[in-house]
N, C-alpha and C positions, 0 to 999 in steps of 0.2 A: 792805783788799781782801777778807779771809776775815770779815769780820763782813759786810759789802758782800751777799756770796755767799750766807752763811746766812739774812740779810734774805730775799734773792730766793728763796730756796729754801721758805723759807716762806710764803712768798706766794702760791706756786705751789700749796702744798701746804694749803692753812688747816685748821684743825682743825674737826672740828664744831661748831657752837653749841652749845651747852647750853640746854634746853629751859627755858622762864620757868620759875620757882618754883610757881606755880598749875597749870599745867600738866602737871610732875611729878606734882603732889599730885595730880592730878586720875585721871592714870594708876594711880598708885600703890590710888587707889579703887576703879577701876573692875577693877583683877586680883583685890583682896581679896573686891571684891562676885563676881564670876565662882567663885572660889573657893569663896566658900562657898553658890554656887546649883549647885555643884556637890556639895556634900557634903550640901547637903538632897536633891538628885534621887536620892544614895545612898540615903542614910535611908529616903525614901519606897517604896523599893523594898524595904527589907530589911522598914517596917512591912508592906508587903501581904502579903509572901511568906517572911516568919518561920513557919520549921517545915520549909520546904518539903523540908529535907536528911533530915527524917525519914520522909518518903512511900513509899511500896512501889511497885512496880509495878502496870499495871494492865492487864487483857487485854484492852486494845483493843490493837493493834499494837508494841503493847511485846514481846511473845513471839516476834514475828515478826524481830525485830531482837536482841533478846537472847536467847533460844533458836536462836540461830544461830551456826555449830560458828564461822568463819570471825572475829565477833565476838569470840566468849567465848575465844579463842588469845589477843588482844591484836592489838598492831600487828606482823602478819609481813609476809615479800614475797610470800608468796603469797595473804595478804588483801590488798596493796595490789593482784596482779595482779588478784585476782578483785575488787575494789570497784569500779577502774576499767573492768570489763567485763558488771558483771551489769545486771540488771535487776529484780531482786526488790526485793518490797516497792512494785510499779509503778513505780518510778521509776526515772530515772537520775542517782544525786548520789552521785557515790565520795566527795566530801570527809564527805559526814554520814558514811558507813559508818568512815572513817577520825577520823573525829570521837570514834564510840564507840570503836572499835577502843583508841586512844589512852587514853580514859580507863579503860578494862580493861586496859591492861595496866599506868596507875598505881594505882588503885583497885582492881583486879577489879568481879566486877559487884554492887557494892554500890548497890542503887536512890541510895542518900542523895548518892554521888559523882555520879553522872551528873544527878539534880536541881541539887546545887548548879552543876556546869557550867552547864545553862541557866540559873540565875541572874543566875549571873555575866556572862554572853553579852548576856542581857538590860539588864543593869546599862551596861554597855559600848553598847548599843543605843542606851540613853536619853543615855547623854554625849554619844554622836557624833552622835545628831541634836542635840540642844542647841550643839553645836558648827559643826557644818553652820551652821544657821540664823542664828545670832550669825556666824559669819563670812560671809553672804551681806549680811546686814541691819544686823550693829551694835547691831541694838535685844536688849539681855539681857533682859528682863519679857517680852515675849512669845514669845522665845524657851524662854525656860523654862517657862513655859505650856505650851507644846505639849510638849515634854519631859516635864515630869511627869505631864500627862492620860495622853500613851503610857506612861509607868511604869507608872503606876495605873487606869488605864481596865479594869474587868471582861469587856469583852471581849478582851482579849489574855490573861487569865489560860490561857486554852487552852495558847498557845506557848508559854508559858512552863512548867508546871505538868506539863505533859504529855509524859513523858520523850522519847516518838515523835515529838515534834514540834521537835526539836533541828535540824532541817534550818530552821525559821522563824524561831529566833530565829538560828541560823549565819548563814543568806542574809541574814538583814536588818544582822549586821552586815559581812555585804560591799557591801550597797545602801550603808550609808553611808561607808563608805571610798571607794566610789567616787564618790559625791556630795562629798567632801570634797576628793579628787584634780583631780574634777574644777571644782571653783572655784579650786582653784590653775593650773588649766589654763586656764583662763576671763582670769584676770586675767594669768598672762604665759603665752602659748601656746610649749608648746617641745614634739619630737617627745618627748623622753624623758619629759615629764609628760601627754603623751596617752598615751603606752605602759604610763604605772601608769596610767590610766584603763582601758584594756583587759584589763590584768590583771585588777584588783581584780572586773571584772564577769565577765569568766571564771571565775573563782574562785570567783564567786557562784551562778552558773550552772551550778555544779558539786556546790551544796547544793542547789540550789531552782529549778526552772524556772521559777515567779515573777516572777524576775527580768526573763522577756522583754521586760516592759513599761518599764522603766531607761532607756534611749533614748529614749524618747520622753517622760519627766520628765524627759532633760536640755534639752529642746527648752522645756518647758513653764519651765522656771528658767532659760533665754534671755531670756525675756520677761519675766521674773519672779522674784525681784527680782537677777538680775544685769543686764539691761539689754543685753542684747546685740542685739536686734533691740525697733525702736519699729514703729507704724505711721507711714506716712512715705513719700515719694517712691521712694526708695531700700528700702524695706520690703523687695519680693520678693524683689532680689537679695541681701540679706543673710539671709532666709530660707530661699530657697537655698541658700545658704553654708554655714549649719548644718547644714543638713540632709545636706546632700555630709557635711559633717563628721562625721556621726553612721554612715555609711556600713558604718565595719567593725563597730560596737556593732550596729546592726541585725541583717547578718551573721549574727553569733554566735549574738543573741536568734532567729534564723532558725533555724539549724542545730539548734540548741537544743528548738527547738518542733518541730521534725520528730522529733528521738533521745527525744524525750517520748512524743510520740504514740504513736511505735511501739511502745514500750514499754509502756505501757498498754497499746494495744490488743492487742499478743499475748500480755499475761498475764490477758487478760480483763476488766480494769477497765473498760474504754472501755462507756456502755451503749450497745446498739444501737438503732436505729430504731425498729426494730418494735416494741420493749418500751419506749421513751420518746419517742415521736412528736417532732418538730422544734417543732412549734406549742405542747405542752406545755411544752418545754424553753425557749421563749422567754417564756411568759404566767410561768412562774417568775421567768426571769432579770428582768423588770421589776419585778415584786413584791420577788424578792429585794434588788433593791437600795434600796428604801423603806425595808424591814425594818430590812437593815442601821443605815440611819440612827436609823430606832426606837429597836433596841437601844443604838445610839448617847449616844444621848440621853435613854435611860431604862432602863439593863440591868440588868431583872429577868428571872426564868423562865429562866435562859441552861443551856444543857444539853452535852453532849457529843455530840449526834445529834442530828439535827431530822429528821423524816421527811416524805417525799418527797410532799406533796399534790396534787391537782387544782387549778389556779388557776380559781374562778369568771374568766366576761366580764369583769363587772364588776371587779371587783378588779385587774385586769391593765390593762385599758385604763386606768381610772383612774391608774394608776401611770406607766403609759408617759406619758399626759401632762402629769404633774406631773413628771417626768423631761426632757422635752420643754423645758416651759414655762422648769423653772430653769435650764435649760443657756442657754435663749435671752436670759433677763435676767444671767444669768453673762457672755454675751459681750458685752453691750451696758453694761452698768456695769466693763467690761471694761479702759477706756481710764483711766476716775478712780479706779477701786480693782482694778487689775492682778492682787492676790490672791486673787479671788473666782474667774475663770476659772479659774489656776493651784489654788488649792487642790480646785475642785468635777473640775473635769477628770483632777487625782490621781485623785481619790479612782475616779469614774466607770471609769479608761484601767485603772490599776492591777487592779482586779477582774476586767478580762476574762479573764484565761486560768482563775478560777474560778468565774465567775458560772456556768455551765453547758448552756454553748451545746454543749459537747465536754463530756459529764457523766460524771466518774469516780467512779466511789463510790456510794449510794445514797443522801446526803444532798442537802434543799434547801436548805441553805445552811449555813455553818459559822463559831463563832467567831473562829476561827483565820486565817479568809482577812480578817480586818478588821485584821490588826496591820502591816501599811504603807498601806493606803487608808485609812485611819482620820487618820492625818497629815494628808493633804489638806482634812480636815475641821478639824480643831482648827485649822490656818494660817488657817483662815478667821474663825474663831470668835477666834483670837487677834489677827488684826489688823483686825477690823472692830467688834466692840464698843467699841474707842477711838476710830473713827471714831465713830461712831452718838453714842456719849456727848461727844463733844469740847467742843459746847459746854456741857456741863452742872456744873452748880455746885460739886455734890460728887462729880467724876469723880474726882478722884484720891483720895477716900476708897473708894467706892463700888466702883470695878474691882479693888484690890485684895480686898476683902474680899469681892466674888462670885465672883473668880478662888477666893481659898484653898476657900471652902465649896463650890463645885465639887468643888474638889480633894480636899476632907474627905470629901465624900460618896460619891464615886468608890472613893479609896483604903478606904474604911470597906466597900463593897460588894464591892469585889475582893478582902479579906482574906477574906469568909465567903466567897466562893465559891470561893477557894483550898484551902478546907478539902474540899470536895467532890473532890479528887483526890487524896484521903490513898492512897484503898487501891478497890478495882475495887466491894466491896460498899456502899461509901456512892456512888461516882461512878454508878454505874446505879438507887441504890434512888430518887436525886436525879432521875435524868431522867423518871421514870416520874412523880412528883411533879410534874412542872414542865410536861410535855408529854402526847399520848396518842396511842394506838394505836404506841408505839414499839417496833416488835417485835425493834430492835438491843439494846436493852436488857435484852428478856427471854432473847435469845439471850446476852446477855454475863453475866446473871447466875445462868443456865442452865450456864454453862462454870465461875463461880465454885462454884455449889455443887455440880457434879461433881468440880470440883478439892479441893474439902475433905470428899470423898468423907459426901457428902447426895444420891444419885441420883434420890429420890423427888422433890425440891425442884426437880431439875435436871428432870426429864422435864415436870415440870407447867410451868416456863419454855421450856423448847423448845415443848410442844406449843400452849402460848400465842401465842407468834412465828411459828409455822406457821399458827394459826385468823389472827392478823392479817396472814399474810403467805402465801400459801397457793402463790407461786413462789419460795422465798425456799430455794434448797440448802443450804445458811450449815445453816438450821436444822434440817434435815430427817437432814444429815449427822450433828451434835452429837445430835441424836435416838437416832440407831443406833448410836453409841457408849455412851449409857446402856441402851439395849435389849441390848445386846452384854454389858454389863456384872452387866446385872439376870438375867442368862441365858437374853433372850428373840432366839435366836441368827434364826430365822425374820421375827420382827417387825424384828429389825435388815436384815437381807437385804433388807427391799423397803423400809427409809427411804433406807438406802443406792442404791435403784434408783431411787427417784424423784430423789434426788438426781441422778443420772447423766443421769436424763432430762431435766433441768433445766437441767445443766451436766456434759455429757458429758465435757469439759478437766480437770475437777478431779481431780489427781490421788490426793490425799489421799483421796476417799472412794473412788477405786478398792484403796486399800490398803487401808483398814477393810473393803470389799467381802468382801476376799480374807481378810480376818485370821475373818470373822464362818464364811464357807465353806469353811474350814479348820478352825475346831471343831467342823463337822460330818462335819467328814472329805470334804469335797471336796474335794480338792488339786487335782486338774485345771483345774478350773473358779479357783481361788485363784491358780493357775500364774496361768493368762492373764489376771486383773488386776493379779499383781504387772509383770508383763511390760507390761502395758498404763500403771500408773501410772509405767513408769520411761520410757514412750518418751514419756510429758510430759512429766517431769521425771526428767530424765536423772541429775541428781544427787541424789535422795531419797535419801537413808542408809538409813532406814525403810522403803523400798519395797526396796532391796538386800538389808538383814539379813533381810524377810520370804521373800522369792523364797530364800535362802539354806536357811533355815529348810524351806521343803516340798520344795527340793532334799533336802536333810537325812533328812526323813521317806520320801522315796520312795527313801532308799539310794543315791542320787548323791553321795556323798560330793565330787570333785572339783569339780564343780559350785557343792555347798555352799560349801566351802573359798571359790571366786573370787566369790561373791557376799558372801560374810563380808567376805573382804579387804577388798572395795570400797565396802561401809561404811564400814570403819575407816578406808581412806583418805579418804573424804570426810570421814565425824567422826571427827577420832582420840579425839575425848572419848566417844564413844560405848561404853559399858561393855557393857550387853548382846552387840554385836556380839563387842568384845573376844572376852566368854564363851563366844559360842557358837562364834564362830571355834576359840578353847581346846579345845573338845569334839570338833570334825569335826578339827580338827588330832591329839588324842587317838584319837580312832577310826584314824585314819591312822598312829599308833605314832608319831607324829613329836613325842616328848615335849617336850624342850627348846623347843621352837616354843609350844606347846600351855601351856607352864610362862608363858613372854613372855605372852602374850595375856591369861590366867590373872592375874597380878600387873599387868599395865593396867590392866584389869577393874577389880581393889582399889584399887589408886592414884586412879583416879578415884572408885571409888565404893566406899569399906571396906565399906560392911554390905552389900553385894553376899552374901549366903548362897550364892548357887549357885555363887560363885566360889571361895569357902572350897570350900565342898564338894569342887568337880571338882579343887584345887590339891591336897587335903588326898589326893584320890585317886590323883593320880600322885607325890607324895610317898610314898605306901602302896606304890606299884608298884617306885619306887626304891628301898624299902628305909630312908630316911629320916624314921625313927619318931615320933622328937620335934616334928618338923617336920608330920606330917602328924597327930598328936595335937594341935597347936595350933589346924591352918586348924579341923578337927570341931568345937574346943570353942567356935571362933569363931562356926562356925556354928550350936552349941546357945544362944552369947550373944545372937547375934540373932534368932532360931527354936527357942524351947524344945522346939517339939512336932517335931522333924525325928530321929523315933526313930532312922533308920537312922545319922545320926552318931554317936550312943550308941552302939549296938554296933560301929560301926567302932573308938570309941577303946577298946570292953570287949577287941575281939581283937585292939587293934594291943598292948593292956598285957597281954595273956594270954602267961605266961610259955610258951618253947617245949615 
């Protein structure tokens, strides 16, 4: 009876099969072959971008984000409130700010650490689409085709390479997490796996507004290749369906695009009308998207800036209809080769929020925006030249061996142009080589060689950038800061005025305004543009310590004192402020106070001289001899010629 029972009980229950013997082995090939087209996508990533951890920074928007007090703290909660809330740097994307944040406070801010991150980012880019794709399709070869063109394609070396552009390669790897969620959601629909579909594109959309376009590739990978809606009797209303479905991802991308806009537009980014006509901005956007493919297809000359031209007639019409035209045989070869619409219509959907209908920046078009529209293309390129070739004799010799020398030639080209983002004086001497009339260039190398203090060098690039750009504030400002510095305090005063007149909002050149009118002993007049640049910007540290400073000078000591503080609250890294807070706090007898500020100052910045000094001075006042003999001699170690330390330590050692 009990053998009877276990009979039945197993019966009920049978064991799996066990898979044929070939079968196995078959599996067993197919993970090893995955595995190691995984370890060459590595590879190929490490040959393009070997070096990359040794690169410096570069002043295009790298200062902007690492000279920034909020960053360079690490990860506090008061940077996560303020990431989540700002809008600097035009954007709005707390996760990038929290991106750097993080790697500053494992690394500090060693360019080399935050390069390798994007690396890595990248590296992880190239698995998860190869992943994506293999798990839509099955097919590994052309999956990994498209995978490694994205590795190695020259034009993505932008995202990658270019420490400020961490928000590109972060976003895209949320675009493919959520491509990858969402075929797990595709294949068994459940709320909890649409709800990490929602996450993952929030999250994305929290690096990159980019993104907005997401939704509307899940629709396009409906058709293609998951198969969720065919054409068909039944067609509309399953189309419908999806599209209901896409509801709340739209939503976001919605909400998303509005908190964008505004944001630009009230830090100025947005161009306006009047300076970029709508019809200019469209005979571009057609052009630009030719080019793109161009470069695509043949990326030489590739730069860091492209500037902003006139589109002839010709050239624009020309394009819109060859744009036209391919869209129209994309939808018609639509039904037998399903990837050609899906791939061209990526590429096309995906570019809009940068092609430049809503033009941010001053470029006509940019590497950068090609490292997810660029996918749509290679899906295409990877699944139709085995079509094309299929019946051909020596296809399977033949497609491997044009696929790899693509692949050789790509990666071969993307490695030299990697090197052009070592350090800001090869990345600008490069674009001036490669392009013309680029007068972001000469402004950026205008800024390099004020920075390694060559002002002559630096003036004759500004004033180049100006002949080529003759509305351009950017330069006119960077102008009157070498004017300023050359001690042409008057010639700075009216680059600084054009500037204003140009771009009345900038607050920065209303500070240099004040700093150039204040050497001449205006203060009045200094007053009301340091007051002017903080009602732009409210938090300028620099426009605070300024305004502190001619309080300072006109004997408002109190005054001084609350606008010092409120530097150092905004930058506590801020050592000047520290300093001079030290000194109004000294004039104030409020020594102990004056001592704190004083040792901030140093802590941040030892060879601070003026901090030694004024320490070494209230040490003198205490009575604290040896102490205040130490800051003097500190300050004769970094300022041999600062006689008056010298005789401070000859009478603090003069016996009574």
């Amino acid at each position: 009876m009990n053998e009877q029972r276990k009979r039945t009980k197993q019966s009920r229950n049978p064991r799996p099969a066990s898979p044929p013997p070939e079968i196995s082995a078959d599996l067993a090939s197919r993970s090893k072959s995955i595995v190691w087209i995984c370890v060459g996508l590595v590879v190929v990533n490490v040959f393009v971008y070997a070096g990359v951890w040794g690169f410096d920074y570069v002043n295009y928007d790298d200062p902007g984000y690492f000279q920034n007090p909020h960053v360079a703290a690490g990860l506090t909660l008061t940077g996560l409130t303020w990431a989540l809330r700002t809008g600097e740097m035009y954007n709005w994307h707390p996760l990038t700010w929290l991106s750097y944040m993080l790697d500053v406070q494992l690394f500090g801010l060693k360019p080399g650490a935050l390069h390798a991150t994007n690396l890595l980012l990248h590296v992880a880019n190239t698995l998860l689409l190869f992943a994506v794709l293999y798990q839509m399709t099955s097919m590994a070869a052309r999956s990994a085709f498209v995978a490694a063109m994205f590795a190695a394609h020259p034009l993505h070396v932008e995202s990658v390479a270019w420490i400020s552009e961490r928000k590109d390669v972060l976003s895209t790897f949320f675009w493919m997490l959520t491509l990858l969620t969402y075929v797990r959601y595709a294949r068994q629909p459940r709320a909890s796996r649409y709800l990490l579909v929602v996450a993952c594109l929030a999250l994305g959309l929290m690096t990159k507004a980019m993104l907005v376009t997401l939704p509307l590739v899940l629709l396009l990978i409906d058709f293609w290749p998951l198969r969720r809606w065919q054409p068909g009797s039944k067609s509309t209303i399953t189309a419908l369906r999806l599209v209901l479905e896409k509801i709340p991802l739209l939503a976001l991308s919605a909400a998303t695009s509005v908190v964008t806009f505004l944001v630009q537009e009230g830090s100025g980014a947005v161009a306006r009308l009047d300076r970029l006509p709508l019809s200019q901005r469209v005979a571009n956007m057609f052009v630009a998207y030719v080019e793109y493919i161009g470069k695509m297809l043949w990326p030489s000359r590739l730069a860091a800036f492209y500037v902003y031209d006139s589109r002839t007639p010709a050239s624009w019409v020309l394009a819109a209809l060859a744009l036209i035209i391919v869209s129209l045989l994309a939808i018609k070869f639509g039904e037998k080769y399903p990837f050609v619409p899906v791939g061209w219509f990526w590429y096309l959907g995906t570019l809009v929020p940068v092609i430049g209908i809503v033009q941010v920046g001053l470029q006509s078009m940019a590497d950068r925006y090609t490292y997810i529209p660029s996918v749509g293309l290679f899906v295409i390129v990877a699944w139709g030249l085995p079509e094309i070739t299929a019946i051909q004799p020596y296809r399977n010799t033949l497609m491997p061996a044009a696929a790899g020398l693509a692949l050789l030639v790509c990666a071969a080209t993307a490695r030299v142009q990697v090197q052009y983002w070592r350090n800001t004086q090869v990345l600008w001497n490069h674009a001036l080589q490669v392009t013309s009339k680029n007068y972001i260039a000469h402004n950026n190398l205008g800024g390099f060689f004020k920075q390694i203090k060559r002002p002559t060098d630096a003036l004759a690039h500004y004033q180049e950038a100006i002949r080529l750009k003759p509305d351009y504030p950017d330069a006119y400002n960077n102008l009157g800061t070498v004017l300023a510095e050359l001690g042409q305090q008057q010639q700075a005063i009216d680059a600084y005025n054009q500037t204003l007149r140009l771009k009345p909002e900038f607050a920065e050149a209303h500070q240099n305004l004040a700093i150039a009118l204040e050497n001449l002993g205006r203060l009045d007049e200094a007053r009301t543009e340091l007051s002017e640049s903080i009602r732009l910007k409210p938090d300028f540290a620099n426009a605070h310590n300024g305004l502190g400073s001619i309080f300072f000078k006109q004997g408002k000591i109190d005054d001084a004192i609350a606008e010092y503080s409120q530097a150092v609250r905004l930058n506590p890294d801020f050592a000047d402020a520290h300093n001079n807070l030290g000194v109004a706090l000294l004039r104030k007898e409020r020594l102990n106070e004056a001592v704190d500020h004083f040792s901030a100052a140093l802590r941040i910045n030892p060879n601070l001289a003026d901090a030694h000094y004024n320490l070494g001075l209230v040490f003198g006042v205490q009575g604290k001899v040896s102490e205040a003999v130490r800051e003097f001699s500190e300050v004769l170690r970094i300022d041999p010629s600062r006689s008056a330390a010298t005789q401070l330590i000859e009478q603090l050692q003069r016996p009574n």
